[in-house]
C-alpha positions in Angstrom: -18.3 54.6 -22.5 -22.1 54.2 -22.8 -22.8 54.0 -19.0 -25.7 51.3 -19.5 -23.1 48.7 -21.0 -21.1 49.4 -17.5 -23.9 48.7 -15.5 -25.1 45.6 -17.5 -21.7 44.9 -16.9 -20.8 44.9 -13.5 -24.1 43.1 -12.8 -23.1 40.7 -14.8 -19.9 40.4 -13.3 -21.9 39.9 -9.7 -24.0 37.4 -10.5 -21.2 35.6 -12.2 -18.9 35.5 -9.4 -22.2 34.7 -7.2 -22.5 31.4 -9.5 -18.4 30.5 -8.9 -19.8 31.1 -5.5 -22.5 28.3 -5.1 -20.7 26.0 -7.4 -17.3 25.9 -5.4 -19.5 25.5 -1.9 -21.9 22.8 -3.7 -18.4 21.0 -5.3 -17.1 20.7 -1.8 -20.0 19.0 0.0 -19.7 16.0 -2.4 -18.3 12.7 -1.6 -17.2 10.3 -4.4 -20.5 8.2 -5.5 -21.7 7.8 -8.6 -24.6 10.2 -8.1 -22.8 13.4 -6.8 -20.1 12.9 -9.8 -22.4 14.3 -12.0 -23.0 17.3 -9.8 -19.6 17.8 -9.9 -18.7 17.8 -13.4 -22.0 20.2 -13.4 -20.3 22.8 -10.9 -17.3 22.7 -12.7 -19.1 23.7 -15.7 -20.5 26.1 -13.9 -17.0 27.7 -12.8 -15.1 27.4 -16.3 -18.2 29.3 -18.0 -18.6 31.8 -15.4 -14.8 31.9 -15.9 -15.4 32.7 -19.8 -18.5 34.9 -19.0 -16.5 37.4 -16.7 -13.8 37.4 -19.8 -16.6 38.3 -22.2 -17.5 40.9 -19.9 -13.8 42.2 -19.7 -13.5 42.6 -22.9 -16.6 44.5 -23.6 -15.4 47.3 -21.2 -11.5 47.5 -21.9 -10.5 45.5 -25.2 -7.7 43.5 -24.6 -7.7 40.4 -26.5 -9.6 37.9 -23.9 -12.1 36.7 -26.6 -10.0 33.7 -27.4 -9.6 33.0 -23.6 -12.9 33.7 -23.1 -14.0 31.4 -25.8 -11.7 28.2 -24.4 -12.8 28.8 -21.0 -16.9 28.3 -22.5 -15.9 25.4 -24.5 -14.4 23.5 -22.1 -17.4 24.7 -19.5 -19.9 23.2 -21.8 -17.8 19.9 -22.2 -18.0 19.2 -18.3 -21.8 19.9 -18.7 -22.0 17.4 -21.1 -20.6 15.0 -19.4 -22.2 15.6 -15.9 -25.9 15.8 -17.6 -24.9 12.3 -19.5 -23.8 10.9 -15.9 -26.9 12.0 -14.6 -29.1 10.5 -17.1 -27.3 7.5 -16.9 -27.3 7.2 -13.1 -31.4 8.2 -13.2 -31.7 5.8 -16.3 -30.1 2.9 -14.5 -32.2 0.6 -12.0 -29.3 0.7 -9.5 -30.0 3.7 -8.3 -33.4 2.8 -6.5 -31.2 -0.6 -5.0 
């Protein structure tokens, strides 16, 4: 094994666990408004496509069939950050917001 893909690697691996980190904290401090619902949507984004990268990494290392895994887990990452960008927008577009 090419010892620059393992270090790429387990760096990667760090700094994905370090975003499950922040995300899980940040999810936690919310209460339910309509404001901090698209932060959470956003942090579990964060979580599921962390969840995917780490597979991606895996799999680079040891092949063992997490692509598809891997692949689901960025999918339905980017769907909650669709949805929690559009709730921003529409909480920062609306005039309630500043009520």
């Amino acid at each position: 094994m090419d010892p620059t893909i393992l270090v790429v690697s387990i760096i990667g691996i760090t700094l994905t666990m370090g975003l499950i980190y922040y995300s899980l904290r940040t999810l936690f401090l919310f209460k339910r408004n309509v404001a901090a619902r698209a932060w959470v949507y956003i942090c579990l984004s964060a979580i599921f496509s962390s969840m995917g990268v780490v597979a991606f990494l895996i799999e680079s290392l040891t092949p063992i069939g997490l692509l598809p895994i891997g692949g689901v887990l960025e999918t339905v990452g980017a769907s909650f950050l669709l949805l929690g960008l559009r709730k921003n927008f529409l909480f920062w577009a609306s005039k309630d917001h500043f009520a």
